[in-house]
C-alpha positions in Angstrom: 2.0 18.3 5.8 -1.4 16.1 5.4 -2.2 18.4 2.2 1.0 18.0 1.0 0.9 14.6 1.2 -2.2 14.7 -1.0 -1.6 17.3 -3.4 1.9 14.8 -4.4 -0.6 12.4 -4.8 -3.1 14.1 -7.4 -0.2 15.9 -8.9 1.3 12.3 -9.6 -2.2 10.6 -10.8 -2.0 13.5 -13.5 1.3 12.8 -14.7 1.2 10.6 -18.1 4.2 8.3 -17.0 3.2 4.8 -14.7 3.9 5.2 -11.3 6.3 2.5 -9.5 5.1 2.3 -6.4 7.3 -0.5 -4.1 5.3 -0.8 -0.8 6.5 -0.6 2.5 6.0 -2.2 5.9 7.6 -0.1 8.5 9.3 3.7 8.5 12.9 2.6 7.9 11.4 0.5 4.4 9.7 3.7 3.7 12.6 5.9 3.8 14.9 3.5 2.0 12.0 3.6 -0.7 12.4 7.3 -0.7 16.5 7.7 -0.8 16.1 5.6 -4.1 13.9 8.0 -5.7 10.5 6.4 -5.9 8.1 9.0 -5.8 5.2 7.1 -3.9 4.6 4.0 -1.4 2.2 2.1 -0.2 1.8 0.6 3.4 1.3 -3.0 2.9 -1.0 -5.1 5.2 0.6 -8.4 4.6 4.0 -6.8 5.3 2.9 -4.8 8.1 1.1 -8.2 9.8 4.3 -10.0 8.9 6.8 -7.5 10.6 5.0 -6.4 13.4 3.2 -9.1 14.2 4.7 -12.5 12.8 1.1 -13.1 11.8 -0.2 -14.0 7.9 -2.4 -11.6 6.9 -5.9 -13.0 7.6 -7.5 -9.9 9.5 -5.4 -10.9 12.4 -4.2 -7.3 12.3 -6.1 -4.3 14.2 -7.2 -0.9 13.3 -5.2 0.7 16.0 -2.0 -1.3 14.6 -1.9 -0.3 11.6 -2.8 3.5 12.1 -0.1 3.3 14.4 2.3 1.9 11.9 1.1 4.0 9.4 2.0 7.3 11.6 5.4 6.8 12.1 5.9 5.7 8.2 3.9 8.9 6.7 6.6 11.3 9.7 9.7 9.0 8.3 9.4 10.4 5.0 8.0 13.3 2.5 6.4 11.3 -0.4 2.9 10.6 0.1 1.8 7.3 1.7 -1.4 5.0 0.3 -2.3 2.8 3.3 -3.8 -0.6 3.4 -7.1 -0.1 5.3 -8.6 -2.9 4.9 -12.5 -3.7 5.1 -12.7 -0.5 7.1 -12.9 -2.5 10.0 -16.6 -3.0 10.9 -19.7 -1.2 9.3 -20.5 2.2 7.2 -19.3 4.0 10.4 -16.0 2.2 11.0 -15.1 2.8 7.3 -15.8 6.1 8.1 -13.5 6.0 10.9 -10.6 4.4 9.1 -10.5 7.1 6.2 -10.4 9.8 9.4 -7.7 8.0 10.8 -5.8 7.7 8.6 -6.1 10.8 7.4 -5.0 12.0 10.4 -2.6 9.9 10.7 -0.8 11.4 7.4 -2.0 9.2 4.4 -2.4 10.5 1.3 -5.0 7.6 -0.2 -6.3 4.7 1.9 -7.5 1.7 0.4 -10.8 0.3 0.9 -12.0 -3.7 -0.1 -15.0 -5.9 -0.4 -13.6 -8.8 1.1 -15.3 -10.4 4.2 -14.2 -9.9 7.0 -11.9 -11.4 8.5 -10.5 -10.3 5.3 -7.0 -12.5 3.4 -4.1 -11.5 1.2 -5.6 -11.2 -2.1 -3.3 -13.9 -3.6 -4.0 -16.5 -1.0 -7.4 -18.5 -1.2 -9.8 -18.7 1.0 -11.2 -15.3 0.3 -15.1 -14.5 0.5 -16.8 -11.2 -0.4 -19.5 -9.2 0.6 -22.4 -8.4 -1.3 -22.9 -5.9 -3.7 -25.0 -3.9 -1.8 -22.7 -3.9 1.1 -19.6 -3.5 -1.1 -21.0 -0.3 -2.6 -22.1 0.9 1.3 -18.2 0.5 2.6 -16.7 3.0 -0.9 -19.9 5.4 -0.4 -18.9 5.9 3.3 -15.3 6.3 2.5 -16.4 8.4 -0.2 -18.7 10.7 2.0 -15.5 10.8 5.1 -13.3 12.4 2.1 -16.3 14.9 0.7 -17.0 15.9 5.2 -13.2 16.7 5.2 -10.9 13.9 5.3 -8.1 15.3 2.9 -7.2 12.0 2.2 -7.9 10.2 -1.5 -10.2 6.6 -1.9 -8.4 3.0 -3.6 -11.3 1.5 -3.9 -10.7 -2.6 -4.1 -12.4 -5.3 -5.4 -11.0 -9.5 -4.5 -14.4 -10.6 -6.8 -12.6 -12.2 -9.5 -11.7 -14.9 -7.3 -15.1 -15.5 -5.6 -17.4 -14.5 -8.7 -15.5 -13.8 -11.7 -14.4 -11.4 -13.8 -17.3 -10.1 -14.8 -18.4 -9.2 -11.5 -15.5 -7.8 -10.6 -15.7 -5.7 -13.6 -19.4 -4.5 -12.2 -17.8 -3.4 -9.2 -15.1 -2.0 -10.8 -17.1 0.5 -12.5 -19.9 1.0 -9.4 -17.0 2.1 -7.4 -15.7 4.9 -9.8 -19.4 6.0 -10.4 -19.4 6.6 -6.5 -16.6 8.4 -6.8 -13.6 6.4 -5.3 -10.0 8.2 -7.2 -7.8 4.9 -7.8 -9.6 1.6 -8.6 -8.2 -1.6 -8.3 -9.2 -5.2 -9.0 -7.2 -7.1 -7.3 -5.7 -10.7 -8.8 -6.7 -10.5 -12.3 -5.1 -13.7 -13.9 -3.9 -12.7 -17.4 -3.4 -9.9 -19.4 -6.3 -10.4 -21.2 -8.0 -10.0 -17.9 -5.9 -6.8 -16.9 -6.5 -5.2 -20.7 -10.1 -6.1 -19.7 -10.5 -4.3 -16.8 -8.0 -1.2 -18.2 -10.7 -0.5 -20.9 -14.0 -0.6 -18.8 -12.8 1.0 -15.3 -12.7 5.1 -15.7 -9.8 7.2 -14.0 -6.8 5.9 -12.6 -5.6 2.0 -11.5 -3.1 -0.3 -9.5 -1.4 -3.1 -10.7 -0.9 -5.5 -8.1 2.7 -7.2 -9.2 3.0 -10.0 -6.7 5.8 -12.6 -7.6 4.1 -16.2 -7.5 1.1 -14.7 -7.2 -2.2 -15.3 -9.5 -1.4 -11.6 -11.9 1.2 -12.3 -14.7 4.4 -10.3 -13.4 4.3 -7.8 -16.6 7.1 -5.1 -17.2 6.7 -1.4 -16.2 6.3 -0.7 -20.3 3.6 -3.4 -20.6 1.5 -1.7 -17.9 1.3 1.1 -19.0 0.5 0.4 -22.5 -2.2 -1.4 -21.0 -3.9 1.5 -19.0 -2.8 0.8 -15.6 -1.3 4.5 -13.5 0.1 2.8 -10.7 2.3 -0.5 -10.3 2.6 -1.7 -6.7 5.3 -4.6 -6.0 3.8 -5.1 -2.2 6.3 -8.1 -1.1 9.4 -7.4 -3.2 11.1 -5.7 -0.5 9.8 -7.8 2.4 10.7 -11.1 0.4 14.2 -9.5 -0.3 14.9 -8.7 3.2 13.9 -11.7 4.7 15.9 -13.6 2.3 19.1 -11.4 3.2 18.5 -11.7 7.2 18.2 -16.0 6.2 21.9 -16.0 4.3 22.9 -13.7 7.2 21.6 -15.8 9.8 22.8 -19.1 8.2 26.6 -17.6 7.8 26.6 -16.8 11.4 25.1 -20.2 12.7 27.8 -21.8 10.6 30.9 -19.3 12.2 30.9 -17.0 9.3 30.3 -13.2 9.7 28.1 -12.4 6.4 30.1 -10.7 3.8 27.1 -8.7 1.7 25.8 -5.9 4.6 25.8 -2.0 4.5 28.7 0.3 5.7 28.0 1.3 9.0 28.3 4.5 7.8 25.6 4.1 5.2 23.3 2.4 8.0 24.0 5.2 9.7 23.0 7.8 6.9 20.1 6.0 6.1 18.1 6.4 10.0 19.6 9.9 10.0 22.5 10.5 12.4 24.0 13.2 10.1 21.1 14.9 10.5 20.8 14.2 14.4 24.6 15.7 15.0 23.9 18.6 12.7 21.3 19.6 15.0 22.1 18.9 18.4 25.0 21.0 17.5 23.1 23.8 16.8 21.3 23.5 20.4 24.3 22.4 21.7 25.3 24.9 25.0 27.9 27.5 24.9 31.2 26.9 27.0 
């Protein structure tokens, strides 16, 4: 199933078209994701700290938590699954750790950044980053866990725009790609001419981070990939839409009113797999 997972993933880094890529925070997002016929997801951190912990994400968020999480979202559905991992969680080992787990744990690509930790959403400010030295020390670790067997592939993620500018994000850009990380993303770029910049220097394949209000222009699908980008990830869309629909839900019922936009039961149903279920307990159902 692991090598599945990963062999979708290469075989979809290969393909010519841009890969939309809505991310999801927990295994029923992740499945909805799949019944609509996206072909890849990504676990989100600041979705996964929002759901399961009410928490902003500010590192608050542990390594067991979200290889946890990550578990039951890679056995909810058959796409592969890029997971948010973070700073590694600790040093050169614990990076080493986290690509293992999550390995393990069913991930097709984990994603690795430079950020200080306690690492921040990369659209919030606040953020700090690690040197260069240790920044290149946390993707040649992950790098290294992939090449001693974790069948898993390395994002490799750089927040320096924000701290030190483009230009050194661009540095690290390319330093992580020479150490061999697969997918290489520089997170927050603020304008296209930014994104164009970073398309034409950085080899091999690279996310998009389309966050609505955030500090990256909100380009169309077309524009991205004219640009150079492989992957567009919209990590709060559906988290930001949900919560939004529980609100009106929530307000209709406070003022007496049962909400008139939900799901047949049926569908809701459908969707967590009860046809399924019944199909099978039948078949182990005992004689009369």
């Amino acid at each position: 199933m692991m090598t599945q997972a990963v062999d979708k993933l290469r075989t979809l880094l290969r393909q010519p078209e841009l890969i939309l890529m809505p991310c999801c925070f927990d295994a029923f997002s992740a499945r909805l994701i799949e019944q609509a016929g996206f072909p890849l997801t990504f676990m989100s951190g600041f979705a996964v700290s929002a759901a399961r912990l009410g928490l902003p994400d500010t590192g608050l968020i542990s390594y067991g938590e979200m290889v946890e999480q990550g578990r039951n979202i890679c056995q909810a559905v058959t796409i592969p699954v890029i997971g948010d991992g973070d700073t590694g969680y600790g040093n050169a080992l614990n990076v080493k750790r986290t690509v293992f787990g999550y390995a393990q744990a069913g991930f097709a690509g984990v994603m690795i950044e430079d950020q200080v930790a306690p690492k921040r959403c990369g659209h919030t400010r606040g953020k700090q980053i690690v040197s260069r030295g240790e920044a290149l020390t946390r993707i040649r670790a992950a790098v290294d866990a992939r090449e001693e067997g974790a069948n898993i592939l390395i994002m490799a993620r750089t927040d320096a725009r924000a701290t030190d500018g483009l230009a050194e994000a661009l540095w690290r850009a390319q330093a992580f790609a020479d150490l061999g990380a697969d997918i290489i993303f520089l997170e927050a770029p603020r304008s296209e001419a930014e994104m164009r910049a970073f398309c034409a220097q950085a080899p091999g394949p690279k996310m998009a981070n389309m966050v609505e209000q955030g500090d990256t222009p909100l380009l169309p699908p077309a524009r991205l990939a004219e640009i150079g980008y492989k992957i567009a990830a919209y990590p709060l869309t559906l988290l930001s839409a949900a919560a939004r629909a529980m609100q009106e839900a929530l307000t209709s019922l406070k003022a007496g009113q049962h909400p008139e936009r939900l799901l047949e039961f049926a569908t809701l149903r459908e969707i967590v797999g009860f046809p399924a279920y019944y199909e099978a307990e039948q078949r182990y159902a005992a004689p009369d």
